[in-house]
LUMZALUM-896857 format. One record per residue: residue in one letter; x, y, z of N, C-alpha, C, O in turn. Coordinates in steps of 0.02 Angstrom, whole numbers, plus 50000, padded with zeros to 5 digits. Example, Ala and Ser with C-alpha at 12.3 -4.5 7.8 and 13.67 -1.06 7.14 Angstrom:
<pts>
A506604971650390506154977550390506604983550390507124983450423;S506424988850354506844994750357506455000250394506705005750402;
</pts>
This chain:
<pts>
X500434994050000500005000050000500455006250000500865007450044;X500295011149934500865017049954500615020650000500255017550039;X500695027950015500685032250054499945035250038499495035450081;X499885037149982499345039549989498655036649971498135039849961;X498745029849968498205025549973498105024250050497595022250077;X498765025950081498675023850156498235030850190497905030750242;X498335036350148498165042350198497325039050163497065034050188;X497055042150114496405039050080495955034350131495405035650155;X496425027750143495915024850196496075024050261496065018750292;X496205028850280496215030050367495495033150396495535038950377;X495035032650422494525031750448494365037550466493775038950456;X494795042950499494615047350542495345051450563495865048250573;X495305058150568495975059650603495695064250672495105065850667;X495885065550707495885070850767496025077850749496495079250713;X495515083850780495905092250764495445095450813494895093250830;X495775101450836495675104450887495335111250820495605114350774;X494575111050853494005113050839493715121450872493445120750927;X493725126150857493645132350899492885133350884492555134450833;X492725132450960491995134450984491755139751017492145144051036;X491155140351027490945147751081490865142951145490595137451150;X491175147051195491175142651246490545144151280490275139751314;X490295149651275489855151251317489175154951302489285161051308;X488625153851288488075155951271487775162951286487365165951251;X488055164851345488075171651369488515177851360488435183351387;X489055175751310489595180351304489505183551258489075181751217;X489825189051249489675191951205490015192451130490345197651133;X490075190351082490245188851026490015191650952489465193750934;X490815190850906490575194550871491125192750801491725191550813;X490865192850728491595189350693491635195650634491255196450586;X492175199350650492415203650616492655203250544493255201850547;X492475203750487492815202650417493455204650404493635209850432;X493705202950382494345209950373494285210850285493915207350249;X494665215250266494575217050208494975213650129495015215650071;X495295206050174495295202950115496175203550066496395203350008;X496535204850174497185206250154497505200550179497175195350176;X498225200150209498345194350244498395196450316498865193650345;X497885202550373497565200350422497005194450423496645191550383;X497125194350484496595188650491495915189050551495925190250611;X495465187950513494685188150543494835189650584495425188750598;X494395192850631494275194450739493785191350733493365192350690;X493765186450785493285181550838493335187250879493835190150900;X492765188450888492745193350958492285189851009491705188850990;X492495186851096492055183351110492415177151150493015175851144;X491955173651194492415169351225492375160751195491875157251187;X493125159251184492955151451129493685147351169494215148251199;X493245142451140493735135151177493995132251131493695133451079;X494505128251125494645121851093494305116251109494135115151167;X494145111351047493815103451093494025098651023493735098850969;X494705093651042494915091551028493945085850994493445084151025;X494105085250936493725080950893493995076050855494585075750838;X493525071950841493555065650789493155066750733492545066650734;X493685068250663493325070150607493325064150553493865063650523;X492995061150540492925053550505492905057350398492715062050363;X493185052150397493205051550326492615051250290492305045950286;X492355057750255491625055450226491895049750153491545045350128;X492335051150140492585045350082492455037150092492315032550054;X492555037950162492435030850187491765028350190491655022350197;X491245033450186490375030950215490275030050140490465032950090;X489775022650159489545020450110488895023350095488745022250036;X488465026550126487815029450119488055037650091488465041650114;X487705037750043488125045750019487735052750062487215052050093;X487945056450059487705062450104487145067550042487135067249980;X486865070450075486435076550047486465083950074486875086550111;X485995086050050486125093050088485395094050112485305098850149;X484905090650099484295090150141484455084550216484125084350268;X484995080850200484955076850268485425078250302485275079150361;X486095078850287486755079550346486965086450317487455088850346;X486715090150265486675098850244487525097150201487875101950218;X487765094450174488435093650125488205085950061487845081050050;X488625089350042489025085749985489435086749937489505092049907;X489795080449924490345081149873490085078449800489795073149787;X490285083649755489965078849676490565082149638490755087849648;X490845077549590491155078949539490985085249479490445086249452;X491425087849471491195093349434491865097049406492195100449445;X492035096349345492445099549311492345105049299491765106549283;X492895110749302492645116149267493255118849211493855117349210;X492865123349166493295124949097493815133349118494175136249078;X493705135049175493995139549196494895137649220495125133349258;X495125141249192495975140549182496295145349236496825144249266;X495885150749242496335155449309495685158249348495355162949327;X495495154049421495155156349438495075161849480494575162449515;X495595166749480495805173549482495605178349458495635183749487;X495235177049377495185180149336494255182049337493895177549315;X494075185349350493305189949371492955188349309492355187049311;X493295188249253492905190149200492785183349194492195181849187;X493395176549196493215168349178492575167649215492045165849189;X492705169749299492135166949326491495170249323491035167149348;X491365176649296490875176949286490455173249208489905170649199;X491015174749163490695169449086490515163249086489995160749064;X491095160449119491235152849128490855147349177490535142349163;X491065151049254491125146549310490425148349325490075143649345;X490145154249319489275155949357488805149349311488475144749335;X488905150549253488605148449198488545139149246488015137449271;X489255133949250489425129649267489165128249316488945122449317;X489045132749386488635131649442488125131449460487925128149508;X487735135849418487115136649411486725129449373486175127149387;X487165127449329486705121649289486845114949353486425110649367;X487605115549387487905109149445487215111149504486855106549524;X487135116049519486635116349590485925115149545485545111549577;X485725116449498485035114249468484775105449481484295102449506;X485445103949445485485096949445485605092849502485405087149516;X486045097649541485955092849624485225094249669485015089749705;X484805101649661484485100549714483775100749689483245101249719;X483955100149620483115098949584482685107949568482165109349537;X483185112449605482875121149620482825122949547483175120249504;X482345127949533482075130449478482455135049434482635135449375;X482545140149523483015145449489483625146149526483595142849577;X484325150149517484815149549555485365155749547485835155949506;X485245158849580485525167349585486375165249632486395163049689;X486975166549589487465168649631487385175849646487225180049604;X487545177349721487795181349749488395183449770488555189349774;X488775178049787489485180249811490085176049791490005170049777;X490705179049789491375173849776491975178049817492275183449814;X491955170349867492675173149909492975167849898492695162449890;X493765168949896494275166649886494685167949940494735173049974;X494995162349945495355159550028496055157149996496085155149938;X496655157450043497125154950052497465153350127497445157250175;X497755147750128498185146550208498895148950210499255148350259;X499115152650135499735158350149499725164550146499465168350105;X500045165650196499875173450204500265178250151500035183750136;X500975175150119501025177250057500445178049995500325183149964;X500165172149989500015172249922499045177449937498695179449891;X498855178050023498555183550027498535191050000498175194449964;X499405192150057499405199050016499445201049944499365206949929;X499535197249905499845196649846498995197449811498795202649784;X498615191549819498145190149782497585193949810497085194049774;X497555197349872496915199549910496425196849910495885198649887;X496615190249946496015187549964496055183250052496495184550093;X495735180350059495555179850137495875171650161496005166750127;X495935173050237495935167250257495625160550257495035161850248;X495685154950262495515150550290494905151050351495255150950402;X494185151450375493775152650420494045147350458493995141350446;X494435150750519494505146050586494335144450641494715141950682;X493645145950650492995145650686492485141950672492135144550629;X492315137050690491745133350680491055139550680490875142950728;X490775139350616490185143550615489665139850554489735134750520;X489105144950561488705143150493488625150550452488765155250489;X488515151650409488455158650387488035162850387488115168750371;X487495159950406486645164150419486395161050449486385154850454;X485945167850496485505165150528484575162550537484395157750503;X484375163850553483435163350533483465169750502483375169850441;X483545174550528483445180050499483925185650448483855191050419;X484415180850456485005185750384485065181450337485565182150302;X484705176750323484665173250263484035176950213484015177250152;X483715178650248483155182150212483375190550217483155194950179;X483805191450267484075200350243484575199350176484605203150128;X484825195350184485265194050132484735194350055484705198750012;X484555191450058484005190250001483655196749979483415197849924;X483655200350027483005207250025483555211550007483475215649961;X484285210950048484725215150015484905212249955485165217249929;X484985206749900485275205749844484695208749777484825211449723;X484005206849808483465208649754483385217349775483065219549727;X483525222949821483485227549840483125232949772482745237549786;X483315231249701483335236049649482805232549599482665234049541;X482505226449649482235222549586481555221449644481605216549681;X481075225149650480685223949701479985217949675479655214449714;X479905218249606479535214349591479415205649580478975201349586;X480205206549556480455199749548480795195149642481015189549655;X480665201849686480915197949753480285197549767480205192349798;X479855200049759479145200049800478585191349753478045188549766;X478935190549718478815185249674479205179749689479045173849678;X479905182149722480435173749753480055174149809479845168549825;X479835179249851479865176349937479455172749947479405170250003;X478955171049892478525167649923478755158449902478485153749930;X479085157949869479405150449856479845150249913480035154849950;X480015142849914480455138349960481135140749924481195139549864;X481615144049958482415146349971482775142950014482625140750070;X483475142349972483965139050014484715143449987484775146649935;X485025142850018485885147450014486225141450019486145138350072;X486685138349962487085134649942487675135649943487745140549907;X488165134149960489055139249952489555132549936489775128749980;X489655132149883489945126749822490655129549856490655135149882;X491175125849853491905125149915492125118549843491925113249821;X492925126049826493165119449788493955121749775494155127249795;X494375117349740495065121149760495145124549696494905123049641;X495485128849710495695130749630496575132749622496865136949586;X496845127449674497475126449632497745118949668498095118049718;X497495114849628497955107749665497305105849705496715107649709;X497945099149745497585094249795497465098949862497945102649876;X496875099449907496835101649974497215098750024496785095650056;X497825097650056498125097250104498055100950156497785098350204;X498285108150161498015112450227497515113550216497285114050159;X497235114050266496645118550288496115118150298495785121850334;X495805110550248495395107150204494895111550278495095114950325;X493965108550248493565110350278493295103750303493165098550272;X493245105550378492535099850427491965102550424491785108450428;X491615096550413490875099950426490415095750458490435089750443;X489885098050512489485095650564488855092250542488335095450531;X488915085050536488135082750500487605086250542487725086750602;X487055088450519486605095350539486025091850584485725095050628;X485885084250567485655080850609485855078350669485525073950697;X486415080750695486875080950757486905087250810487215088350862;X486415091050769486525097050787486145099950833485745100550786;X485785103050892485125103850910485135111650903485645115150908;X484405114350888484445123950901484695123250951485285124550938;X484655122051007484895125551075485705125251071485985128351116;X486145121851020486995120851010487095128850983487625131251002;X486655133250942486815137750903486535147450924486005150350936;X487105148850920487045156650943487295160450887487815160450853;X486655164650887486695170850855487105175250856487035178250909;X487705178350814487925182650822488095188750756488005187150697;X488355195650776488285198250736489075199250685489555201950713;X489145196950616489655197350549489565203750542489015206350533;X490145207150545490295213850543490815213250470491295209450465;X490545218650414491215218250350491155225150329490745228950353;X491485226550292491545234050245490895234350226490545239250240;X490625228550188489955230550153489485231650200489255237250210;X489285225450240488605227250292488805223850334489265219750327;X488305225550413488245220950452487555216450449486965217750437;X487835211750463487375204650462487455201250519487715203350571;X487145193350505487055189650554487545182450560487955182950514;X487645178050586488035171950560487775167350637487395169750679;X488185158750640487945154450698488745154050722489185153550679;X488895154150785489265150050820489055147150856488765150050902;X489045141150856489165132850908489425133250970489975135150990;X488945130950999489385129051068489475119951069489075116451038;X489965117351103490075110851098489525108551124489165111351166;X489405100251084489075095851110489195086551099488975083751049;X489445083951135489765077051143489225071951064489355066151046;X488725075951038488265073050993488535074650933488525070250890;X488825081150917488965081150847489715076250822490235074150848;X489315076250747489685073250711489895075250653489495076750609;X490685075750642491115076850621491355073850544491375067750542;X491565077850472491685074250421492285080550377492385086550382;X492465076350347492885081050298493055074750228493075068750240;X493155077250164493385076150120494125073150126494005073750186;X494555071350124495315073850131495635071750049495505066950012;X496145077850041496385077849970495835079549919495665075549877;X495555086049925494995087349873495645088649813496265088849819;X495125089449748495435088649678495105095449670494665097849706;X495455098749604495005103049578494405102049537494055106449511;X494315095449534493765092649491493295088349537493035082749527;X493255093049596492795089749654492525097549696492825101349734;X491835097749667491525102649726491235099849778491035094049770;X491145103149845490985102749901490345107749906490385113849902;X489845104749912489005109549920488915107550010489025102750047;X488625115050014488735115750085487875118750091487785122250041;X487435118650120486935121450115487115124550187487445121550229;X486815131650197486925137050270486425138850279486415142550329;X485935138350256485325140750245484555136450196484595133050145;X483835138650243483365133750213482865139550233482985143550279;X482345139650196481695143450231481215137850236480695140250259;X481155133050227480855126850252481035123650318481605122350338;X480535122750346480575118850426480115113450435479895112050491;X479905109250366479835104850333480225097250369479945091750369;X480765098350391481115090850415481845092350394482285091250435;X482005095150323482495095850297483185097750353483105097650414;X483775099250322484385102750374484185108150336483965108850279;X484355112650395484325122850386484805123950380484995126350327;X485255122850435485895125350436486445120550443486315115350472;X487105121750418487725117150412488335121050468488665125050436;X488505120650529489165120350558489655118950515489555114450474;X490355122850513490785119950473491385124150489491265129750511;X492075122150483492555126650489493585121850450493755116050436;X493805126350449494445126650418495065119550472495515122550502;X495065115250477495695112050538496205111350482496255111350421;X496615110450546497445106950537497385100150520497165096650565;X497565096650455497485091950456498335088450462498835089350427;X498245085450504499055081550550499205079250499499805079550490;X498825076050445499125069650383499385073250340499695069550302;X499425079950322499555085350284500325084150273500695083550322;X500585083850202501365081050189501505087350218501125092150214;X502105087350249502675094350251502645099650198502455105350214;X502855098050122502975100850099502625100850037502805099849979;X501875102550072501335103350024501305110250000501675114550024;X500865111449953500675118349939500115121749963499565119149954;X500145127149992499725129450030499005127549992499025124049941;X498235130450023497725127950010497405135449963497245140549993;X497385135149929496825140249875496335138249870496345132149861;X495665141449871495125141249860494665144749863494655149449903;X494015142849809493565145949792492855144649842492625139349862;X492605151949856491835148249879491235153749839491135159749833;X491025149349824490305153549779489775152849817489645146949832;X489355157549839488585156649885488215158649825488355162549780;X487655154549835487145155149793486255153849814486055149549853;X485905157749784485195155949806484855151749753484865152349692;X484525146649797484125140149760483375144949771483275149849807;X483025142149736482335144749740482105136249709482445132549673;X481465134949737481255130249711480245130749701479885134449736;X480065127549663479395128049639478785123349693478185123249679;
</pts>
């Protein structure tokens, strides 16, 4: 068995997980502007050493109505995903038809593209953001739908015509240079999760303030990550549902150290696209 058939089927690795320790504190997650500072957690948080299992290994495949993720193959024809103009011709076009086809939704509005790295060189350089090293979700009951009221803001007819369909916020996680070694993303099957684990707090950025979830620990959740994503592998993350139907609403998720990580890998690049599902 070589090496990296050996990393492939190892079951699970261990990583120290940053939580809100305390339900009463006061908290708060600062943006930064997309240099090589890094985010403010404002607020009181713990470490809690976890067990993150190999979703490669489960034989039952995941959704984003039941454990709120998944991984699906997906090539894309984009060559520098740096480049504003590829991803708007190219890559919107590509995601929009990949989220149609995964979640069955009618219609499918990108809103946003952030781009992450785990070097702080190739930050300053490229201006773009860290790695999220906080276990969070990205919206809450109620900034998933500000979000929405702020994206249609200029289009009052055509929002007053979505709000009344079933919405969901999708955020497609994929690399765009190489294999994922650092940084890779965990994420919390959502059926592990209870409301009472999740606190409201307020995402402070240049553009607006909003809302987002930090977690407080609970000995119930359960833990998954990809390891060694490809660039020809997206990661669908759902953060958001306006259905309370049965479905998952919200997805926990955050950035670890992964110990199996070669030495002298290349740092982690990547793309995340949020997008709104609308469905009929």
């Amino acid at each position: 068995m070589n090496t990296q058939t050996a990393i492939s089927a190892k079951q699970q690795v261990s990583a120290n997980l940053k939580y809100l320790a305390c339900k009463k504190a006061d908290a708060a997650y600062v943006v930064n502007p997309g240099k090589s500072n890094t985010t403010e957690h404002v607020g009181d948080f713990e470490h809690r050493c976890v067990a993150i299992a190999n979703a490669r290994m489960v034989n039952n495949p995941f959704s984003l109505d039941n454990e709120g993720f998944c991984l699906v193959q997906q090539s894309s024809s984009v060559k520098d995903f740096y480049d504003d103009e590829q991803i708007q011709k190219q890559y919107d076009p590509e995601i929009t038809t990949l989220i149609k086809q995964v979640t069955g939704g009618s219609h499918v509005e990108i809103f946003d593209h952030t781009r992450r790295s785990s070097s702080g060189s190739i930050r300053e350089t490229k201006h773009v953001r860290e790695p999220a090293s906080v276990i969070h979700n990205d919206f809450t009951a109620s900034s998933g739908i500000k979000r929405l009221q702020h994206h249609y803001k200029d289009r009052t007819s055509e929002l007053t015509t979505l709000q009344h369909k079933r919405m969901a916020i999708v955020n497609v996680w994929r690399s765009i240079k190489g294999i994922v070694h650092h940084s890779p993303l965990a994420m919390c099957d959502a059926r592990s999760v209870s409301p009472e684990d999740l606190v409201d707090i307020v995402r402070e950025s240049e553009e607006r303030k909003g809302e987002l979830q930090l977690p407080l620990f609970n000995d119930a959740h359960r833990w998954y990550y990809y390891p060694r994503m490809t660039m020809d592998e997206a990661l669908l993350i759902k953060t958001f549902d306006t259905s309370t139907e049965g479905q998952s609403r919200f997805t926990i998720h955050s950035a670890f150290e992964d110990g199996l990580a070669p030495e002298n890998a290349s740092p982690r690049e990547s793309l995340e696209t949020r997008c709104f599902v609308f469905f009929d």
